[in-house]
TIMARZA-608120 format. One line per 10 residues: number of its first residue (from 1); for each residue x negated, y, z negated of C-alpha. Coordinates in Angstrom, 1 decimal, always signed. Layout:
// TIMARZA-608120
NUM = X/Y/Z  ...
// end
This chain:
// TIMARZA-608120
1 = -20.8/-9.9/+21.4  -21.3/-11.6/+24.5  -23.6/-14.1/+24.3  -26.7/-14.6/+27.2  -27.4/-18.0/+29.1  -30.6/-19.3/+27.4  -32.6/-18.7/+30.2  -32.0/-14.9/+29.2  -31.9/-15.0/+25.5  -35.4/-13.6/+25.2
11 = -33.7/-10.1/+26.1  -32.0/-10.3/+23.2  -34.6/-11.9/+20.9  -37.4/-9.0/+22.2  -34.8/-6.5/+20.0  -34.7/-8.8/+17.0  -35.9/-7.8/+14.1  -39.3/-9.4/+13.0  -40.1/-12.2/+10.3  -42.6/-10.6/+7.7
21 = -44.8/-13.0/+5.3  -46.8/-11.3/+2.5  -49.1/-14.9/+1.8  -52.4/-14.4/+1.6  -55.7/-16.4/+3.7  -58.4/-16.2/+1.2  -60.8/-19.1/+2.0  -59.3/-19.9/+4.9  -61.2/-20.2/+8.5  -59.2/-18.3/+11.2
31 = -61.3/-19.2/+14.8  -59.9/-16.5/+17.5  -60.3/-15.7/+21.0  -60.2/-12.2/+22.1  -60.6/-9.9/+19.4  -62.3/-6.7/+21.0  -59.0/-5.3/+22.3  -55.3/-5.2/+22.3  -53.4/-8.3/+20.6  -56.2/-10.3/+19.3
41 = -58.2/-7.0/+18.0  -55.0/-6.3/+15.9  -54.4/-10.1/+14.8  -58.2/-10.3/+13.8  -57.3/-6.7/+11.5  -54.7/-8.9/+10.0  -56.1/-11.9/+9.5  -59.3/-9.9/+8.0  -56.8/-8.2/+5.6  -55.2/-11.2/+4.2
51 = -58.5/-12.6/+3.2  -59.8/-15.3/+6.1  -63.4/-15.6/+7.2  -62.9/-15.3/+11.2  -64.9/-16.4/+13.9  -64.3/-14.6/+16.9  -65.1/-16.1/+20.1  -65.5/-13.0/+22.5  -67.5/-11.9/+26.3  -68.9/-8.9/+25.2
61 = -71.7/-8.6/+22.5  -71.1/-5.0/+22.1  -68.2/-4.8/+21.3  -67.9/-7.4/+19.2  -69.9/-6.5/+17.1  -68.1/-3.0/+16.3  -65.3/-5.2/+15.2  -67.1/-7.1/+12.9  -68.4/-4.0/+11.5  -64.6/-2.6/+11.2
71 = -63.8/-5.8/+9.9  -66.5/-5.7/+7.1  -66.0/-1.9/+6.3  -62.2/-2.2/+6.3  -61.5/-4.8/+4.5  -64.6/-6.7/+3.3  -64.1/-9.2/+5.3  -66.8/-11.9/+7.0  -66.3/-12.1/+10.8  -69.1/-14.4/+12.9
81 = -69.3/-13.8/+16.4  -69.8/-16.6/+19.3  -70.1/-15.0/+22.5  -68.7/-17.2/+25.6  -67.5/-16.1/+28.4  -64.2/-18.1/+29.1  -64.9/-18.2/+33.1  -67.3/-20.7/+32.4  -66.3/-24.0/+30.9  -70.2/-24.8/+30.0
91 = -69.9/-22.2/+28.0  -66.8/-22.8/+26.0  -68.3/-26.1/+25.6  -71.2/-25.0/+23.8  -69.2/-22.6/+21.9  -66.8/-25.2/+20.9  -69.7/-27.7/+19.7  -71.4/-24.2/+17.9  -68.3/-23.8/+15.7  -67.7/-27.5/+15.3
101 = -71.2/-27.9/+14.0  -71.3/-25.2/+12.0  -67.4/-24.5/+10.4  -66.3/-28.5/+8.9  -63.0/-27.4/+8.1  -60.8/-25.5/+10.5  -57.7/-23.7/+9.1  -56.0/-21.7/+11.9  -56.9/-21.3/+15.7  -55.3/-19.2/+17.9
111 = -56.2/-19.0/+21.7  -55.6/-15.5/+22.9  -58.2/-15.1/+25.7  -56.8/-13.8/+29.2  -57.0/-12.1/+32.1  -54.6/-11.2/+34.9  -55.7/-10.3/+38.2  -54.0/-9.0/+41.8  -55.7/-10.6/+43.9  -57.3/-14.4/+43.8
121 = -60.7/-14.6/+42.4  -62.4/-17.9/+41.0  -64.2/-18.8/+37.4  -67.7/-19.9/+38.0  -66.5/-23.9/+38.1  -64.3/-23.1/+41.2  -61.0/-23.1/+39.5  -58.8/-19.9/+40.2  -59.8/-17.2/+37.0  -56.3/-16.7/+35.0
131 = -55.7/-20.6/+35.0  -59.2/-21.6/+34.2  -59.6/-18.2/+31.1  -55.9/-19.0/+30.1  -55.5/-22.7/+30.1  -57.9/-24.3/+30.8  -60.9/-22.6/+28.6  -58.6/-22.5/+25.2  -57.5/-26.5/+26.3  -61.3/-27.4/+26.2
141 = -62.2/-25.2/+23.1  -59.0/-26.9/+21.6  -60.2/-30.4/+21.9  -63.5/-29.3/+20.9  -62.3/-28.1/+17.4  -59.2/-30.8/+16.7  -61.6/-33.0/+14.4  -62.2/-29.8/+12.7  -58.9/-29.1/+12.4  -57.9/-32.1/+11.4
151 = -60.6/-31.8/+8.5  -58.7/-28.3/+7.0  -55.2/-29.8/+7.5  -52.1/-28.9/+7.0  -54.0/-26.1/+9.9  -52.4/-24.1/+12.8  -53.0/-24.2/+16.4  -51.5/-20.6/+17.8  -51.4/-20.7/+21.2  -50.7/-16.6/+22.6
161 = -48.3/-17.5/+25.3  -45.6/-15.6/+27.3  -42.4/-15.1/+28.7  -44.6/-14.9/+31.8  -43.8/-18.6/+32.3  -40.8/-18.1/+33.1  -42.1/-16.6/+36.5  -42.8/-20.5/+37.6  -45.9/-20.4/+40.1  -47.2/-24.0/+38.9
171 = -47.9/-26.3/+41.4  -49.5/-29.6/+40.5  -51.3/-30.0/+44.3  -52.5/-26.8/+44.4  -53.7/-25.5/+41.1  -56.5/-23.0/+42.6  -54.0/-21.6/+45.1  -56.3/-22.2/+47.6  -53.2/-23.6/+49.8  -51.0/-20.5/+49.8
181 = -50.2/-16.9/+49.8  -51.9/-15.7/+46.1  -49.0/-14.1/+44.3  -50.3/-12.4/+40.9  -47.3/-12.5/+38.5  -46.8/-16.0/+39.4  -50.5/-17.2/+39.0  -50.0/-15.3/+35.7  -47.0/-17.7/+35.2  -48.7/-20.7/+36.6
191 = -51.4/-20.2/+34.1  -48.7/-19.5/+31.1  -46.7/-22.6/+31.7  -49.6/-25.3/+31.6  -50.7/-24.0/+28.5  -47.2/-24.2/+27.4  -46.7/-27.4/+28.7  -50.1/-29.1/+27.1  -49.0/-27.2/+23.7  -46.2/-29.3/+23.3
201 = -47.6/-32.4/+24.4  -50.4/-32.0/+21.8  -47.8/-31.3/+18.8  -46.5/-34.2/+19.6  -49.4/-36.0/+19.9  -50.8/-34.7/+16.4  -47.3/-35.5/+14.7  -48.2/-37.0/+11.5  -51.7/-35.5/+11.5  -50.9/-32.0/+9.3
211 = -51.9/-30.0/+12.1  -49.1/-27.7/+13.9  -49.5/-26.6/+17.5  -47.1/-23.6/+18.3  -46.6/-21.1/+21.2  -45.6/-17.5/+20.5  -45.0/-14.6/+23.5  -46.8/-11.2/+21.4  -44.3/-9.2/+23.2  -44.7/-6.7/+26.1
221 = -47.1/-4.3/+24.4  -49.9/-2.7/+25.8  -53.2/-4.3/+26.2  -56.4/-4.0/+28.5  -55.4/-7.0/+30.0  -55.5/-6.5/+34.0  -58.1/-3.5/+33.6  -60.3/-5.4/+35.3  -58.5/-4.4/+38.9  -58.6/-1.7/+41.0
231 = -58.1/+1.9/+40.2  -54.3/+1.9/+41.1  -53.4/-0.8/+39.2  -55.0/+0.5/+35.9  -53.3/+3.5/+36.6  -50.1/+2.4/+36.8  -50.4/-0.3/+34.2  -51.6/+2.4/+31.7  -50.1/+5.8/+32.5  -46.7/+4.4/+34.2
241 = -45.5/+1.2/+32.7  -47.4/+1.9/+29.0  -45.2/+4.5/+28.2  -42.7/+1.4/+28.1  -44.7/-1.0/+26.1  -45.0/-1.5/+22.5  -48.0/-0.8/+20.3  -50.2/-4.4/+19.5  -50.3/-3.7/+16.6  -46.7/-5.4/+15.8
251 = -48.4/-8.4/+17.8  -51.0/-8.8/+15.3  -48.4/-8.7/+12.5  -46.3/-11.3/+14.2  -49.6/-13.5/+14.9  -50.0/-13.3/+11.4  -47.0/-14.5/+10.6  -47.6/-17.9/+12.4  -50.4/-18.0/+10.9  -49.6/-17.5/+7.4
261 = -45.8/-17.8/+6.4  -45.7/-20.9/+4.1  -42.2/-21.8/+5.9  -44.1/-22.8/+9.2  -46.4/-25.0/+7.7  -44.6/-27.6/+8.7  -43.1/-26.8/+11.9  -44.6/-27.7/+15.0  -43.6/-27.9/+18.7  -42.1/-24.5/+18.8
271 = -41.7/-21.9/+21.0  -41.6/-18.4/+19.8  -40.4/-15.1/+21.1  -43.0/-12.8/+18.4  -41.6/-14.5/+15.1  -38.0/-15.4/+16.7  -38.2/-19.1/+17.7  -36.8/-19.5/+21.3  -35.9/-22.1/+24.4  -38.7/-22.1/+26.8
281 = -37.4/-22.1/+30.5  -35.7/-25.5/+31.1  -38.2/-27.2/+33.6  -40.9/-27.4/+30.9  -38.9/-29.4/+29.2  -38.4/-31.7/+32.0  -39.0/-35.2/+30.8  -42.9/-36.4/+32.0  -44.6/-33.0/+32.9  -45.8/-32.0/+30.0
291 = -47.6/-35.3/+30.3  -47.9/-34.8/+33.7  -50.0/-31.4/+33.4  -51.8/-32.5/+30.4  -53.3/-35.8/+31.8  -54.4/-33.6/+34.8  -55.6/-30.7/+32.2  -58.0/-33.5/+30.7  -59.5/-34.7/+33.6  -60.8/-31.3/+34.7
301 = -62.4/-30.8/+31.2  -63.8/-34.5/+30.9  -67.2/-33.6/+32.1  -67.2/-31.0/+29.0  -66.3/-33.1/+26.2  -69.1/-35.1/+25.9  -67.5/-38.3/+25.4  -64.2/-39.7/+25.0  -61.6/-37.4/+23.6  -58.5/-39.7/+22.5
311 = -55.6/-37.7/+20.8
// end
């Protein structure tokens, strides 16, 4: 069998079969992102199945709370609701200090909100949306919740990543792309390899502290992610390029599996392709930026912390 560069060895690893767990989560506290749709809908289904209490930090009242009532008639299952939008970094703030104050003991979080867009648009702090909803919103609501997870250790930090970084885009001098041409795939990518980045700077920087940080792509499956452009984009995204995609609901197994397999408890720093671990592209592995991208990461979200944050 001919064997692929590494920079190509997610093709092979997306056909892989996938790692399976069958631990249970009873008593633990699962905090999500993203739950009324797609990925995290079907990780919330089987994180509610195993047993955890969630808390699902979503936008939309509505429609969170018909997954809390699936959740509850389903499985039995508690699932609280914090309503933030992620555009606003005041808001994940006080959502963050909500679930602090009110959850001691964090088990698992996973940060799985995100949005793509065509064209360039801007969260309501000025920062260009899919950065500031991908990376920087689950970097603040991260910090927010580490002496909480460091209260339920040995806990997991999940962050929903994708081979999307491997699309490059990030440039340190011009974050909001307000100094070029806006290209989507890359701002997508831009967005995927500072949280990637900042991931493994924090495992290393928890080392020692029984909390894991770990990155996982869910796979190219399909997802209302990008619905919120024009006509012909939705169109082709869900009646063109679906037919090619997987269901999420393998996702939510696979973000289970993170979250539960008693082999990971321990591992930390890792990239995964679903439940295959897997080299990231090479240049976020380049000594000093993950440093680099975190150092600049914290100074955005200073103002939001409400007092020093040292890690």
């Amino acid at each position: 069998m001919i064997k692929l560069p590494d920079e190509l060895a997610y093709i092979t690893n997306s056909l892989k079969p996938q790692k399976t767990t069958d631990a249970r989560l009873d008593g633990k506290l699962c905090v999500i992102s993203g739950t009324t749709s797609g990925v995290g809908y079907q990780a919330a289904r089987q994180l509610a199945k195993a047993g955890a209490q969630l808390v699902m930090i979503c936008r939309n009242r509505e429609k969170a709370l018909k997954v809390q009532s699936e959740l509850a008639r389903d499985f039995n299952a508690q699932a609280d609701i914090i309503i933030a939008d992620f555009q606003s970094l005041a808001e994940v703030a006080r959502a963050g200090d909500e679930i602090a104050k009110t959850y001691p003991k964090v088990d698992v979080l996973i940060n799985n909100a995100g949005v793509f867009n065509k064209q360039r648009q801007l969260t309501l702090d000025g920062h260009e949306m899919v950065f500031g909803v991908i990376h920087l919103a689950s970097f603040l609501l991260t910090h927010k919740l580490l002496p909480n997870l460091k209260n339920g250790a040995p806990s997991r930090i999940i962050e929903i990543n994708s081979e999307a970084h491997r699309f490059g885009g990030l440039n340190m001098k011009d974050l909001d792309w307000s100094k070029r041409p806006y290209i989507a795939l890359q701002a997508y990518g831009a967005a995927k390899i500072a949280q990637l980045l900042t991931g493994l700077e924090l495992a290393k920087r928890l080392e020692g502290s029984g909390v894991t940080v770990n990155m996982m792509h869910p796979g190219a499956v399909r997802t209302n992610i990008g619905m919120n452009n024009n006509f012909f984009y939705r169109f082709y995204s869900r009646y063109i390029i679906g037919w090619f995609l997987k269901d999420p609901l393998q996702s939510g197994k696979d973000i289970y599996y993170l979250a539960a397999a008693p082999e990971l408890q321990s591992q930390t720093g890792k990239y995964f392709n679903q439940t295959n671990e897997e080299k990231p592209a090479s240049y976020v592995m380049k000594e000093g930026r993950q440093e680099q991208v975190w150092e600049r990461s914290l100074q955005i979200i200073q103002p939001y912390l409400g007092g020093t944050h040292e890690i």
